[in-house]
N, C-alpha and C positions, 0 to 999 in steps of 0.2 A: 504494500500500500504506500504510495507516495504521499508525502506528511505536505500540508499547506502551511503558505506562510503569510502571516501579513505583516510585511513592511510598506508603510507609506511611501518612500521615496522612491517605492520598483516602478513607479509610472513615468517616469524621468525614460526610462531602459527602452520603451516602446519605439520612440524618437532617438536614442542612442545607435539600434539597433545596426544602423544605415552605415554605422563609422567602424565603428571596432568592437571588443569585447577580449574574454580575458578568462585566465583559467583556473580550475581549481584539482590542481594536482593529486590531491588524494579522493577525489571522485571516482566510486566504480563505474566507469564508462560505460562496460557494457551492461544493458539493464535485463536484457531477453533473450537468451540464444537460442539456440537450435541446431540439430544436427544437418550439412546440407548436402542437397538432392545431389545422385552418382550423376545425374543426367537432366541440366536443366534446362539446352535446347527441344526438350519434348515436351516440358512443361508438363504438370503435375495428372497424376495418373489418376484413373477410376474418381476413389474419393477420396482422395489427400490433400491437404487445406492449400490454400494457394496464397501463397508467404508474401506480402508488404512488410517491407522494409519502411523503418522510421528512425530520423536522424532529427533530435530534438537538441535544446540547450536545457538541459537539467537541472545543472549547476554555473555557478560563478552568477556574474552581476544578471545574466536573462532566465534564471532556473526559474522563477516565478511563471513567466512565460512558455515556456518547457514544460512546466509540473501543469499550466493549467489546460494547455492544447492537449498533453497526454491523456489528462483524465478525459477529456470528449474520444476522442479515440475511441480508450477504453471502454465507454459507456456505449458508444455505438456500434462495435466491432462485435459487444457482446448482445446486442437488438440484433444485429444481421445473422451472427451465430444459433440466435434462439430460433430466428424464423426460415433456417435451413441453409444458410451460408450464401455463397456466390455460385448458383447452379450446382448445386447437391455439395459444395466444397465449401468445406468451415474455410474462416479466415482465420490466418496465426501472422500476429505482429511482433516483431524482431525491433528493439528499440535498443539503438545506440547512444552518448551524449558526446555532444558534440563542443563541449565548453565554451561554448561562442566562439570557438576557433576556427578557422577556415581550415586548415591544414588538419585539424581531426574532419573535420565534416568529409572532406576529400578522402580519409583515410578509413572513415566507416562505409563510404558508400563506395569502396572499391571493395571492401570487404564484404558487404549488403550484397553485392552484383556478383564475384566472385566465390567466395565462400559458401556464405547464408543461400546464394543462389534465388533471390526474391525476382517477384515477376515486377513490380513496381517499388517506388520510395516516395515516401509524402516527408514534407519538411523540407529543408530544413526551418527553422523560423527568423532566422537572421539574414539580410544582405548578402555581409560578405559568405557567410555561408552555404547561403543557398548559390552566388557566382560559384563557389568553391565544389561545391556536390555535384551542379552542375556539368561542370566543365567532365567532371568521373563520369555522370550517368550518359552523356554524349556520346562520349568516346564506347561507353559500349550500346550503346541505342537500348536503351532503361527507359522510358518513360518517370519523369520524377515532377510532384506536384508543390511547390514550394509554399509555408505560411506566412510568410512576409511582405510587409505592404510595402519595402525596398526597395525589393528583388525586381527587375525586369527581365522578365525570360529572353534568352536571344533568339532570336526567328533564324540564324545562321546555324547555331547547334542545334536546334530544332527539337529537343527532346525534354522542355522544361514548361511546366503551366506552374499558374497561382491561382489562389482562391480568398488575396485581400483585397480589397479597394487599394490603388497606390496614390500615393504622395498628390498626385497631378490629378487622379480622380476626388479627391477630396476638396483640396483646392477651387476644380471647375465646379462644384456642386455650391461651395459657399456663395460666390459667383451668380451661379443663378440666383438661389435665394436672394442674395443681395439686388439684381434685376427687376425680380417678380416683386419686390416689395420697395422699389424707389431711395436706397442704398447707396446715393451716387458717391457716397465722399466715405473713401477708407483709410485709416491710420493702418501701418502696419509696424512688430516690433517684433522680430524673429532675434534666435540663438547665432551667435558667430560658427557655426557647426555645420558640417557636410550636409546634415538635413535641412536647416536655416537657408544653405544656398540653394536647395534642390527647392527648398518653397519660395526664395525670392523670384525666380526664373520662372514659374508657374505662375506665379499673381502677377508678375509685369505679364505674361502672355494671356489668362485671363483678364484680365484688370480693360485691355483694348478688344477682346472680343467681345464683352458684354457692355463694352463701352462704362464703364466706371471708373471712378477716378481713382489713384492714388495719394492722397492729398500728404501724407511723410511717411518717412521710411526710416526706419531707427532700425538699432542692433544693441545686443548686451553679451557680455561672454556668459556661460553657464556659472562661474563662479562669481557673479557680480554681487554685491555687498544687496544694492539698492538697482530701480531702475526709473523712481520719481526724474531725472533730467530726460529719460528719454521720451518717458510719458508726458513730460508738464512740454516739451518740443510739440508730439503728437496731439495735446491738448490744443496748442494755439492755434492748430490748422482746422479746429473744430469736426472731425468725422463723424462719421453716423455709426462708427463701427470702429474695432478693431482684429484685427488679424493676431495672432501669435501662435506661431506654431511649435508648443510646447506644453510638455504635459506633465501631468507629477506636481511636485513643490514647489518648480518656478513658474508654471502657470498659477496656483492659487496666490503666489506674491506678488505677479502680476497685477491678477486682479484686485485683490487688496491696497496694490499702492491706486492704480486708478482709482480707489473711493475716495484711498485720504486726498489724494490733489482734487478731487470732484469732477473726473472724467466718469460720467454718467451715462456711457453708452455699451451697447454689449462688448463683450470681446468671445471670438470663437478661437480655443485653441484649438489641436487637431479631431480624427474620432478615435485616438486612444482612449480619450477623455471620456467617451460618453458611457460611463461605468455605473456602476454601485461603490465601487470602492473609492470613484476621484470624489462624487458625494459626500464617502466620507471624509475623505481627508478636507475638502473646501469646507463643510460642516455649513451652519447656516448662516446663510446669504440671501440679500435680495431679490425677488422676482427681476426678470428681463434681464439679469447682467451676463449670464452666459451661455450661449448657445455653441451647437457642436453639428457637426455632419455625422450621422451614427449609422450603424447597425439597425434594422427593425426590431430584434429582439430588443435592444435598448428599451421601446415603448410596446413592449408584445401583450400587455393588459388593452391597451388603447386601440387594437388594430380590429378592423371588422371580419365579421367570422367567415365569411364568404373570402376574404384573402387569401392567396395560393398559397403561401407562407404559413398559415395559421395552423393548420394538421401537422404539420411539422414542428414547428414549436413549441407547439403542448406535447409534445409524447417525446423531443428532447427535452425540453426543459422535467418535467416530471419525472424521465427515466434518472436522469443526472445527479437530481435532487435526492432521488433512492439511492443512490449510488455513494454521490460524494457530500450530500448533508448539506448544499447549500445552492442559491440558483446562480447557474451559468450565466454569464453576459456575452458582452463582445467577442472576447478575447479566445473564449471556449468556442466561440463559433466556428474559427481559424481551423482547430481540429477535426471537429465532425464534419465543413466542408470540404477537407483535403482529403477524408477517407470515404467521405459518400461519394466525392467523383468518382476515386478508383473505384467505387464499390460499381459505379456503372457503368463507368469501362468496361470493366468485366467483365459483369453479366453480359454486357450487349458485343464486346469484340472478343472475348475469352481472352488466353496467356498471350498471345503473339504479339508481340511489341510494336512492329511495325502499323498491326490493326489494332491497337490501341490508342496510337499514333494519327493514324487515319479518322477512326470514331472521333477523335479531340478536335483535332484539325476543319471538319466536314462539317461540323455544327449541326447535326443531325438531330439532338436530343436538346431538352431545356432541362436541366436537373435542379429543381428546388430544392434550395439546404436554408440553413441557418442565417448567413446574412445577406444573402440573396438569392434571385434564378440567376443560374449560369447558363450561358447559351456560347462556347467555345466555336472558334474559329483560329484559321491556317493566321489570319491576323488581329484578331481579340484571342491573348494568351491567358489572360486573367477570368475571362468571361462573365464581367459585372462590367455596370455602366456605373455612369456618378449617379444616374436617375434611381438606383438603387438605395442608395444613402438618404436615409431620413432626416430632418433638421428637426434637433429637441433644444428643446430650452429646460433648465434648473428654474421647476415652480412651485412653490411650497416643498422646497427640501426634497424634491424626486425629478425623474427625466420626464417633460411629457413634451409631448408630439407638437410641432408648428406645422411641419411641412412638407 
């Protein structure tokens, strides 16, 4: 059983992810083995489970994120096992950790492919990790499904999907919002950090297609004391909004110093945020001050029953809650959507990689998960639009639904 933790400041790690990460040496790495197949070009015989590989961050500064995608996994691996597997073949999950290191991620999923002899790999959940696993699962034409909203699959190696909203899809969604609701004048105040850069370059590109203004542009390093000068700057240009793309403890301080200078306008940091747990940590606060691009699960009390999503929802969220004693959010959704794709992969192309490949590519199917339908194509590797992403706002000390 993998132990939960709550530390407040793992929300910070979401938006880290993108840069680096860091190891914790006396981690038992491997978490699941197995003995593997004499013969794995035939792919798994009669009824013998048909092996997904998974390369998670367990430990070090992402294991939160690691521990919480594992548990959906497991909670759904053991729903598909109940109701007779993937065409008469249970599933068996083989979980490596990958310490947020690119260089283990590389060195599980040669072992995954090699060794373990697995027909897929989902994960890994970091950036550089999933470029890293990546580059392994290519070379031997693996199919591998990544959980990070970093990662951009490469259409050249051609054998990598995701299953987050990324950086640029969150972005253009604010965007809208901001359009459909007369938005014209935005403050922005991003992290001096790899993902800080990766978000300035998406809001000057959305900012002229939705036609919206940028009215200042500030920056803070992550270890900044205070960030009242670059707010009370953003103040003077008067915005309707603020931008900051960060999550965890420098977002709640954020928004904190905007009250005391009396910048009285929203600020959306990214959809890490849109939790139960960042609730916690920001604790009570004003109606209107914060809004986020989320998940549907985020508001899944508020959604009408007739929703494709909704049968879904209820029977993860209830089954998870048996399982792991408390409800899934966002973040859990990353897991159960990277194993229900493969889950229908396979059913629908069986082991052969190549037609796995093809089923992914062809967009043939719409597979409703957790934080959205995916509808995969040879150029949507992600298979989510930003139209997916819901806008909530913090109203009475919970998420509820704008838009």
């Amino acid at each position: 059983m993998v132990k939960k933790f709550k530390l407040p400041f793992i929300f910070i790690m979401i938006c880290m992810l993108a840069a680096a990460g860091c190891a914790n040496p006396s981690a038992n790495h491997q978490v699941e083995t197995n003995p593997a197949s004499d013969h794995p070009s035939a792919g798994p015989k009669g009824n013998e489970a048909y092996k997904i590989g998974t390369i998670l961050s367990l430990t070090g500064p992402a294991g939160w994120l690691g521990q919480s995608t594992q548990r959906a996994v497991e909670t759904l691996k053991k729903q598909i096992n109940e109701a007779g597997g993937v065409n008469g073949h249970p599933l068996e999950i083989i979980v490596y950790d990958d310490q947020s290191k690119p260089e283990e991620a590389s060195r599980w999923a040669k072992r995954l492919i090699n060794e373990d002899k697995v027909v897929m790999i989902i994960g890994p959940n970091g950036t550089p990790t999933s470029n890293a696993a990546e580059q392994a699962a290519g070379s031997a034409k693996i199919p591998m499904i990544s959980m990070s909203g970093g990662y951009i699959p490469d259409p050249k190696i051609g054998w990598g999907w995701a299953v987050v909203h990324s950086t640029d899809q969150v972005i253009e969604r604010q965007f809208q919002y901001f359009a459909n609701k007369g938005l014209n004048n935005i403050g922005v105040l991003n992290p001096n950090d790899a993902l800080g850069q990766i978000a300035d370059k998406a809001i000057a590109r959305y900012a002229e297609k939705y036609k919206v203004n940028i009215v200042k542009r500030e920056s803070f390093n992550m270890n900044d004391i205070q960030m009242k000068p670059q707010l009370t700057s953003i103040m003077s240009a008067k915005p309707d909004a603020v931008i900051s793309f960060v999550t965890g403890e420098p977002a709640v301080k954020v928004r904190k110093e905007m009250d005391e200078i009396g910048l009285n306008v929203p600020m959306l940091p990214p959809h890490s945020s849109a939790t139960q747990a960042f609730l916690d940590l920001i604790g009570k606060i004003d109606n209107d001050k914060v809004l986020a691009a989320g998940g549907i699960i985020t508001t899944f009390e508020q959604i009408p029953d007739d929703h494709p999503q909704k049968q879904v929802l209820e029977t993860f969220i209830s089954r998870f809650q048996k399982d792991h004693n408390y409800v899934p959010g966002y973040i859990e959704g990353f897991g159960y959507d990277a194993l229900n794709v493969a889950y229908h992969a396979l059913k629908q192309a069986g082991t052969d990689p190549q037609k796995i490949k093809d089923y992914l590519e062809n967009g043939g199917e719409s597979i409703i998960g957790v934080n959205g339908t995916f509808k995969f194509t040879k150029d949507n590797r992600i298979g989510l639009s930003p139209e997916t992403l819901r806008i909530v706002e913090i109203r009475d000390n919970k998420w509820s639904l704008l838009e």
